[in-house]
VEXKE-104998 format. One line per field, with one value per residue (C-alpha): residue number from 1; residue in three letters; y, z, x. Coordinates in Angstrom, 2 decimals. Layout:
// residues N
num NUM; ...
residuo ALA; ...
y Y; ...
z Z; ...
x X; ...
***
This chain:
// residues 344
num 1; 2; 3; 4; 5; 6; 7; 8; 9; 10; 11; 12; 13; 14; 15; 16; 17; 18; 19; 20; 21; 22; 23; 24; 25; 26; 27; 28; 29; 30; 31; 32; 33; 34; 35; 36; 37; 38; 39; 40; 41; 42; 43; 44; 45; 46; 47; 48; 49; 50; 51; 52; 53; 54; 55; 56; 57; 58; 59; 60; 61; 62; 63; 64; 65; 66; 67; 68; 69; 70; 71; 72; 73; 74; 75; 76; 77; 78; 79; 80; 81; 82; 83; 84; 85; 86; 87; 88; 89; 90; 91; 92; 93; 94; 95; 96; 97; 98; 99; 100; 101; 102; 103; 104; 105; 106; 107; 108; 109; 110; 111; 112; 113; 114; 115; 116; 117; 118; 119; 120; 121; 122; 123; 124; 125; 126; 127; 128; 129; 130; 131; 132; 133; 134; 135; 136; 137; 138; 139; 140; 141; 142; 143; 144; 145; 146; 147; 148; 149; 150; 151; 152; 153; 154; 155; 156; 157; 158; 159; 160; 161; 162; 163; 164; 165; 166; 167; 168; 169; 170; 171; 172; 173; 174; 175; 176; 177; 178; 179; 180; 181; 182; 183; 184; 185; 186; 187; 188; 189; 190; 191; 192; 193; 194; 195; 196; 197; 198; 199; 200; 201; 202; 203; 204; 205; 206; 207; 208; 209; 210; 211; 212; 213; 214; 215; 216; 217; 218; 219; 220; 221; 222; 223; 224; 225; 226; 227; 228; 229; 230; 231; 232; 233; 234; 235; 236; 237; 238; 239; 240; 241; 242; 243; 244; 245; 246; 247; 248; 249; 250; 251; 252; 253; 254; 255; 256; 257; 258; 259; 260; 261; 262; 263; 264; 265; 266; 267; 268; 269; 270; 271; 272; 273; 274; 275; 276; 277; 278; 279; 280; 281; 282; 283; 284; 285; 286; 287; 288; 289; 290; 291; 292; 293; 294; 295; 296; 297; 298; 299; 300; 301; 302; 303; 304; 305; 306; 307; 308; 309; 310; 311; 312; 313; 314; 315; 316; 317; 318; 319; 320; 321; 322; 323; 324; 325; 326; 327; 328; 329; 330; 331; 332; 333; 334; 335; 336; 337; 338; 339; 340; 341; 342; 343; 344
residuo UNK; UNK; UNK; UNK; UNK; UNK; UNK; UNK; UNK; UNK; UNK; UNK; UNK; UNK; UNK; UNK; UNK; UNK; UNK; UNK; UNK; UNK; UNK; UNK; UNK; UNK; UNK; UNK; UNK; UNK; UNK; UNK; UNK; UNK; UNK; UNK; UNK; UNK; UNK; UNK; UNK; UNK; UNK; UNK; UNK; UNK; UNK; UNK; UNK; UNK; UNK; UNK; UNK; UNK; UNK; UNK; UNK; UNK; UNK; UNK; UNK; UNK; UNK; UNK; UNK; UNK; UNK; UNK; UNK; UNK; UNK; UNK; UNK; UNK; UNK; UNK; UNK; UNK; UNK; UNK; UNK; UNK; UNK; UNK; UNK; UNK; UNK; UNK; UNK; UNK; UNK; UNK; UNK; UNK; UNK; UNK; UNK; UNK; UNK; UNK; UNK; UNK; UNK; UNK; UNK; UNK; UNK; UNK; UNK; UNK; UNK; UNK; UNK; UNK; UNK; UNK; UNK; UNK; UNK; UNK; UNK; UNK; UNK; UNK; UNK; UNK; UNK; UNK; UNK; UNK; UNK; UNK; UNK; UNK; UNK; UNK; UNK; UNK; UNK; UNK; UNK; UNK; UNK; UNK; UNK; UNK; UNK; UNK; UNK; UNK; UNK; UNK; UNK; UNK; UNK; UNK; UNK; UNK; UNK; UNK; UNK; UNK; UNK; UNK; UNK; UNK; UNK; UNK; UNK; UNK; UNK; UNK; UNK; UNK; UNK; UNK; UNK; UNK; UNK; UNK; UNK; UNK; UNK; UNK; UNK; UNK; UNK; UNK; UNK; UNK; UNK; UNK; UNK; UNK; UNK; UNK; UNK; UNK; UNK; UNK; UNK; UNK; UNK; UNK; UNK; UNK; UNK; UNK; UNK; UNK; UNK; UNK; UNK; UNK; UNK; UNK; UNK; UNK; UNK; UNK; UNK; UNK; UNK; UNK; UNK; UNK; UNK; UNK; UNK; UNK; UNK; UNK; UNK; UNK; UNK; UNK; UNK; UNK; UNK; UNK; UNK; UNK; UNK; UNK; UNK; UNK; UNK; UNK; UNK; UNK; UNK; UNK; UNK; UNK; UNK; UNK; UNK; UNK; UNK; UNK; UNK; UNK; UNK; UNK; UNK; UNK; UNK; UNK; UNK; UNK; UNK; UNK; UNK; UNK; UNK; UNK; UNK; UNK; UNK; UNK; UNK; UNK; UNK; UNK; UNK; UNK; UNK; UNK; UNK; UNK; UNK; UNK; UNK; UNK; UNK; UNK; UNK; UNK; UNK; UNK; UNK; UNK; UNK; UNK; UNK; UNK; UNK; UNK; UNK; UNK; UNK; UNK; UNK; UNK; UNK; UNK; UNK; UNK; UNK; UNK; UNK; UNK; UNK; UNK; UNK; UNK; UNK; UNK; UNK; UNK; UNK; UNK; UNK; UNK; UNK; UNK; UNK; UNK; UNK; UNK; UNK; UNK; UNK; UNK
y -68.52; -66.29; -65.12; -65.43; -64.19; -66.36; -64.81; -66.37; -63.86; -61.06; -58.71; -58.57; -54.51; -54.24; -55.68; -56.79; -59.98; -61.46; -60.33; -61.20; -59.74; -56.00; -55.55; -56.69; -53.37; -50.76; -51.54; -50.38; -47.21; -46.76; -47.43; -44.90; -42.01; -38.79; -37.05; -34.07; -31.63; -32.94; -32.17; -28.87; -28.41; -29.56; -27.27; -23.89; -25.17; -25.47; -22.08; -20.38; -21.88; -20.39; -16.70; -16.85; -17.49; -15.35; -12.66; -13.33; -13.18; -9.82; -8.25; -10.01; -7.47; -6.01; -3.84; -2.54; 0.94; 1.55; 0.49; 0.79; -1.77; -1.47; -4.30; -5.83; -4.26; -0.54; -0.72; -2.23; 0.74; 3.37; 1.54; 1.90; 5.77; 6.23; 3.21; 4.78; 3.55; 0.55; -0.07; -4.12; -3.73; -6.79; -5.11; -5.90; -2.82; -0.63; -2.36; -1.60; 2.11; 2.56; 0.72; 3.11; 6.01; 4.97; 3.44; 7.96; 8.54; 6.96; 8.45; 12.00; 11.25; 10.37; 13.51; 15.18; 14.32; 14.01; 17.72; 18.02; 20.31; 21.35; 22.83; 25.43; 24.59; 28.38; 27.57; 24.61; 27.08; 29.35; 26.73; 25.41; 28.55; 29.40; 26.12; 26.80; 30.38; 28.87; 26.47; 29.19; 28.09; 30.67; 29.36; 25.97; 24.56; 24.25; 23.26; 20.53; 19.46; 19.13; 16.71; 14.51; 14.44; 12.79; 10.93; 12.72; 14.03; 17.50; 16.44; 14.04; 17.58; 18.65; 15.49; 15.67; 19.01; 19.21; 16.27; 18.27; 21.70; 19.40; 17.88; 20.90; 22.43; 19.66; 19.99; 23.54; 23.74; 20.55; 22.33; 26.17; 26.55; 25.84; 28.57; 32.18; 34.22; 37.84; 41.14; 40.72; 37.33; 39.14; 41.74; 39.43; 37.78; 40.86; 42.39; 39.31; 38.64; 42.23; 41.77; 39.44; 42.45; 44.64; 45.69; 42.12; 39.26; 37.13; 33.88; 32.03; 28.51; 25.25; 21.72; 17.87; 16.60; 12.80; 11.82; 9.15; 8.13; 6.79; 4.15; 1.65; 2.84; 6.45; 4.80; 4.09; 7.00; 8.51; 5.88; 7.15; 11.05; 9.98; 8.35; 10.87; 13.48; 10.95; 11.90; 15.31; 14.95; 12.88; 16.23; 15.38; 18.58; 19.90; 20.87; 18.20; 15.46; 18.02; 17.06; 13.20; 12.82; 15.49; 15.24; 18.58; 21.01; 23.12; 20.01; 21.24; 24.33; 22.72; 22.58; 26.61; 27.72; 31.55; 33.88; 34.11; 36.82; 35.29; 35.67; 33.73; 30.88; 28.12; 29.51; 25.61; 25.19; 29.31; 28.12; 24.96; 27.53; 29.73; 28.06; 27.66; 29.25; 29.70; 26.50; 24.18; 21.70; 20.86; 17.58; 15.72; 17.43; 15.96; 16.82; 15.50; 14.15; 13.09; 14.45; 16.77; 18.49; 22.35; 24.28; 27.63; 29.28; 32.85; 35.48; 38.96; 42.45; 44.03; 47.46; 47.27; 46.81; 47.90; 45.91; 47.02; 46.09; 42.79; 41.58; 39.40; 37.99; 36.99; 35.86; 33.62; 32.07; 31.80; 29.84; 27.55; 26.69; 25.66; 23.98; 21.75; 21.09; 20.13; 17.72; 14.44; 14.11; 14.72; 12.52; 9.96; 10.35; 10.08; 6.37; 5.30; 6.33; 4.17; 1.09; -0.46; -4.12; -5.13; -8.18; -7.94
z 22.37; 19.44; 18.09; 14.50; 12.64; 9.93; 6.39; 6.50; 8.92; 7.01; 5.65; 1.54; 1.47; 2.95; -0.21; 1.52; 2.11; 5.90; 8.10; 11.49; 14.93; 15.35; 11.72; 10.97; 12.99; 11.95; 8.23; 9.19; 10.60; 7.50; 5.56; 7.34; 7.99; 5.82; 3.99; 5.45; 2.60; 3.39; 7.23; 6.55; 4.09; 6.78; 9.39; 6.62; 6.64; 10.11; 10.90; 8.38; 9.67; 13.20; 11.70; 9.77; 13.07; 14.94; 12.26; 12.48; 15.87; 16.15; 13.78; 14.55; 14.82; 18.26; 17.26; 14.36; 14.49; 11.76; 8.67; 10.15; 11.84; 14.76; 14.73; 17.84; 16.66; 16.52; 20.42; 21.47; 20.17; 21.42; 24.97; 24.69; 23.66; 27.09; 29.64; 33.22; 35.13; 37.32; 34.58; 33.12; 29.61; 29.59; 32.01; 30.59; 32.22; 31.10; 27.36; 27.54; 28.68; 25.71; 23.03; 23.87; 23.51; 19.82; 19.21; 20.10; 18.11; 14.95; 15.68; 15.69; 12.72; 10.75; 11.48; 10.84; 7.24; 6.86; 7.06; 5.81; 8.27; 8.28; 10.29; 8.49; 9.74; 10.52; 13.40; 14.55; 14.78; 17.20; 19.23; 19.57; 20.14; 22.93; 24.69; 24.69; 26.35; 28.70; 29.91; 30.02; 26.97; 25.70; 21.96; 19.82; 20.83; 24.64; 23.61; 21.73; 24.28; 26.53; 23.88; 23.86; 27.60; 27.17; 24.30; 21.78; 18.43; 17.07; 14.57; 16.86; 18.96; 15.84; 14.91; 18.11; 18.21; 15.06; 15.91; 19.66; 16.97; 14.69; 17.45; 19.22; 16.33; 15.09; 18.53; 18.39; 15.38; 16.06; 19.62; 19.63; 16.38; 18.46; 21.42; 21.32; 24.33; 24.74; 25.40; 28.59; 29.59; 28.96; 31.70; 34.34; 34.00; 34.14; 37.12; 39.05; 39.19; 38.67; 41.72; 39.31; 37.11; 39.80; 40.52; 42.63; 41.76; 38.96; 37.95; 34.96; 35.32; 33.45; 33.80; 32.88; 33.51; 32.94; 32.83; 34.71; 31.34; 29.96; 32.60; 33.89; 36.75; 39.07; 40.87; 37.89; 36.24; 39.49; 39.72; 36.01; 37.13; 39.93; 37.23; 35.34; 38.71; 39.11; 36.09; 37.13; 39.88; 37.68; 35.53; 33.27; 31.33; 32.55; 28.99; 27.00; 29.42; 29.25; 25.44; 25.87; 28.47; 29.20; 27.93; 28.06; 25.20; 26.97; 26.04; 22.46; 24.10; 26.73; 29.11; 29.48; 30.61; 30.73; 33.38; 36.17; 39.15; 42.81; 43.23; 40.01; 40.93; 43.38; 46.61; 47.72; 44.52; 45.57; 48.79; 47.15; 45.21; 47.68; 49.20; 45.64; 43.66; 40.04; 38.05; 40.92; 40.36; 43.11; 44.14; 42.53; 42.80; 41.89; 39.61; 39.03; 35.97; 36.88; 38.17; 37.63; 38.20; 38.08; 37.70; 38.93; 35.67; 36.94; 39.41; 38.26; 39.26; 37.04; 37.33; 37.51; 34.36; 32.60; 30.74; 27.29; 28.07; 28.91; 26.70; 24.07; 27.59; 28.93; 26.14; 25.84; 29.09; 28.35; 25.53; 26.64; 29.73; 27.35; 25.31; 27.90; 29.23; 25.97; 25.16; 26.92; 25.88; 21.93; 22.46; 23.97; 20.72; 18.43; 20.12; 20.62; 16.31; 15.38; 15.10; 17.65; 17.74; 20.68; 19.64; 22.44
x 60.79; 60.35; 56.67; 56.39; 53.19; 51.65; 51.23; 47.63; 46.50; 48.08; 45.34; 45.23; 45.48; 48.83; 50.33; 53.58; 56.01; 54.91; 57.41; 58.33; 58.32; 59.01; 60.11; 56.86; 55.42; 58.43; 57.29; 54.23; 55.04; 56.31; 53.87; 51.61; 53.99; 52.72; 55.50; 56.49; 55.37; 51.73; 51.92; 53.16; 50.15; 47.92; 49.62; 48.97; 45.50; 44.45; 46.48; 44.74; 41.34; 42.26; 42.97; 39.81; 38.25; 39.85; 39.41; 35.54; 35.43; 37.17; 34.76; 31.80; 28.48; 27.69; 25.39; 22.84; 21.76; 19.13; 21.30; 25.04; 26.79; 28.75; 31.72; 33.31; 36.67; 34.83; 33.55; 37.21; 38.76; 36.43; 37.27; 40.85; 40.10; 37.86; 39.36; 39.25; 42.22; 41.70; 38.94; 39.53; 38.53; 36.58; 34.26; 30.37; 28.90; 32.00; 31.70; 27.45; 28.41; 30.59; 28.60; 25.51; 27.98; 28.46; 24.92; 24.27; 27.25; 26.02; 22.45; 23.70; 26.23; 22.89; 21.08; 24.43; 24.53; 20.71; 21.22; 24.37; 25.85; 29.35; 32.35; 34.81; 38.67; 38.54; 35.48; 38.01; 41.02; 39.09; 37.56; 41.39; 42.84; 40.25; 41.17; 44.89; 44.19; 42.05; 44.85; 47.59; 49.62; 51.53; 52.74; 51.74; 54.99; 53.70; 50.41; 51.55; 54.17; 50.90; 48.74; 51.63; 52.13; 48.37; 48.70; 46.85; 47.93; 46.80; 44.98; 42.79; 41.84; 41.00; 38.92; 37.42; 36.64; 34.38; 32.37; 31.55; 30.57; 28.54; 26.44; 25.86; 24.89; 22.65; 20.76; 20.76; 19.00; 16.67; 15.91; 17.58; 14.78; 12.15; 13.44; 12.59; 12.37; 10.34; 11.49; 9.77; 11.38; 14.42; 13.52; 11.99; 15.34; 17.42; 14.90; 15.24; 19.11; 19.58; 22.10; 24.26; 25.09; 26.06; 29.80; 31.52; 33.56; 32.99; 34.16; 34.77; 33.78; 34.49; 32.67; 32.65; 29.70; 28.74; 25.13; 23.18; 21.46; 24.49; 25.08; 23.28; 23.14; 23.87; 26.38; 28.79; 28.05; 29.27; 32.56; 33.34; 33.49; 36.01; 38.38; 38.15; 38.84; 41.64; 43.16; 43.19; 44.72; 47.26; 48.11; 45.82; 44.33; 40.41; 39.71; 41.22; 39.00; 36.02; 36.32; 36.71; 34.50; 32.46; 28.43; 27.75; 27.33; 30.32; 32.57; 33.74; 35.04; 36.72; 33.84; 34.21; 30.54; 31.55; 31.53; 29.34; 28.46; 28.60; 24.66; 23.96; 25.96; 24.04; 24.99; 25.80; 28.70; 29.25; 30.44; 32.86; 34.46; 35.28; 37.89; 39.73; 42.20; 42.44; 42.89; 41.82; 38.66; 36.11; 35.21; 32.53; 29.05; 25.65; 23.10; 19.26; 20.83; 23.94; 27.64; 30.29; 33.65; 33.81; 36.98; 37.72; 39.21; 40.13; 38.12; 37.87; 35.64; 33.54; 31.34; 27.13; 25.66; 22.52; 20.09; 20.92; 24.57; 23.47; 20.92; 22.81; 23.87; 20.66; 19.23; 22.57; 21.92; 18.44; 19.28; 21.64; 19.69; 16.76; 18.58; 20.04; 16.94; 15.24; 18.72; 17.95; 14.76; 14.88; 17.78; 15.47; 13.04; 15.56; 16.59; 13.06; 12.07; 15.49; 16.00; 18.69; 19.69; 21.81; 23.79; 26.59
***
């Protein structure tokens, strides 16, 4: 028995002779296929709809600091720059740690121009020159040979480098104005680690140091330090990580703190060293305000010393151990007088 459909139930719109059966539906399909120039238009559409998104995703806001935006594309680069190993990059408290690292960085590069202080390329060539001495490298050749070992260009060093002089210039002369020392705090000094100037072994010390108040917590800024001692176990160079990493004002010269006499180092860390050669790190150490790795640069003997040899000396220790102190906290005002929008 065949089905037949009667042209009285045919609807007017479809403006076509009844038809029978299934050629009754293939004329149909026909009727209500799209020609293939409009599905490719549609396709060009709807892809171009999904990069838009995409695109808006990617550099969607994270953060507003004062007037500057920081874009979603901006804090995934800066976390490919610092990524730990073993460190997902998705990680929210690693993506927090980072974003407050530039939320600082942007608060500084204000003040920076506010002020409009500058860094000659001649300042950059000695601060570049004293890193390669520190690590032993004998011509630019094997220095470079050693960036690209870790992945870094020249020119980012040199990048990198002037931003560490500006900032510890800006804080020198927001703090380091404020700082003068007496002729007699120069002598109490000198009379009361007068043993530190005497003839014995000295050694010239280096540091990273990573700070509790950059993390939400002591515990990961501790788990960041042991990357980063992982990496130097790795190969890795102390000073070119002492620049990455490193938030101390030692980090633009490759985290090189100077020289020190056995009595005026902290008889505890005096003790780690002991045990080390030259060029070896210790393990990570604590500090009220957060960790660090200390390298043994060289030892060397010296004769006793008198106080007018050593003055510019003191009063450089003095200095730096004031400034330090005073650090965290104007960096504390300077967040809590800005205004900071989190929008991650």
């Amino acid at each position: 028995m065949r089905l037949r459909i009667s042209c009285r139930f045919r609807p007017a719109t479809w403006g076509m002779p009844c038809r029978s059966g299934h050629s009754f539906l293939r004329s149909r399909r026909k009727r209500n296929k799209l020609p293939v120039r409009s599905l490719a238009a549609a396709f060009l559409i709807l892809w171009g709809s999904l990069v838009a998104v995409q695109a808006e995703v990617a550099n969607r806001i994270v953060a507003v600091v004062n007037n500057e935006i920081i874009t979603w594309l901006e804090l995934e680069k800066k976390m490919k720059e610092l990524l730990p190993p073993k460190t997902p990059p998705n990680n929210p408290e690693f993506q927090k740690q980072v974003l407050f690292q530039i939320i600082d960085d942007k608060l500084l590069g204000s003040q920076i121009r506010k002020l409009n202080l500058q860094v000659s390329k001649e300042e950059i060539d000695k601060a570049l020159s004293r890193i390669q001495q520190d690590q032993g490298m004998k011509s630019p050749e094997e220095f470079a040979a050693l960036l690209a070992r870790e992945g870094m260009k020249e020119e980012d060093l040199r990048a990198r480098l002037k931003d560490q002089i500006l900032r510890f210039r800006l804080i020198s002369r927001e703090i380091g104005s404020k700082i003068i020392f007496s002729v007699d705090q120069v002598n109490a000094y000198y009379q009361k680690n007068r043993s530190k100037f005497e003839t014995g072994e000295r050694l010239q010390l280096a540091q990273i140091t990573i700070l509790n108040a950059d993390h939400p917590s002591p515990e990961a800024a501790k788990a960041r330090i042991e990357e980063i001692a992982a990496l130097l176990r790795q190969g890795e160079s102390f000073g070119s990580l002492a620049i990455k990493f490193s938030r101390d004002s030692s980090a633009p010269q490759g985290g090189d703190l100077g020289v020190f006499s056995l009595p005026e180092i902290d008889p505890a860390l005096a003790q780690t060293l002991a045990s080390l050669k030259p060029g070896e790190t210790t393990p990570v150490l604590g500090l009220p305000e957060g960790w660090r790795l200390v390298q043994l640069v060289k030892r060397e003997t010296t004769q006793a010393a008198g106080l007018e040899e050593v003055r510019e000396q003191i009063q450089e220790v003095l200095y730096q151990e004031e400034v330090e102190a005073r650090a965290g906290q104007w960096l504390l005002k300077l967040r809590e007088r800005s205004s900071i929008q989190i929008l991650l």
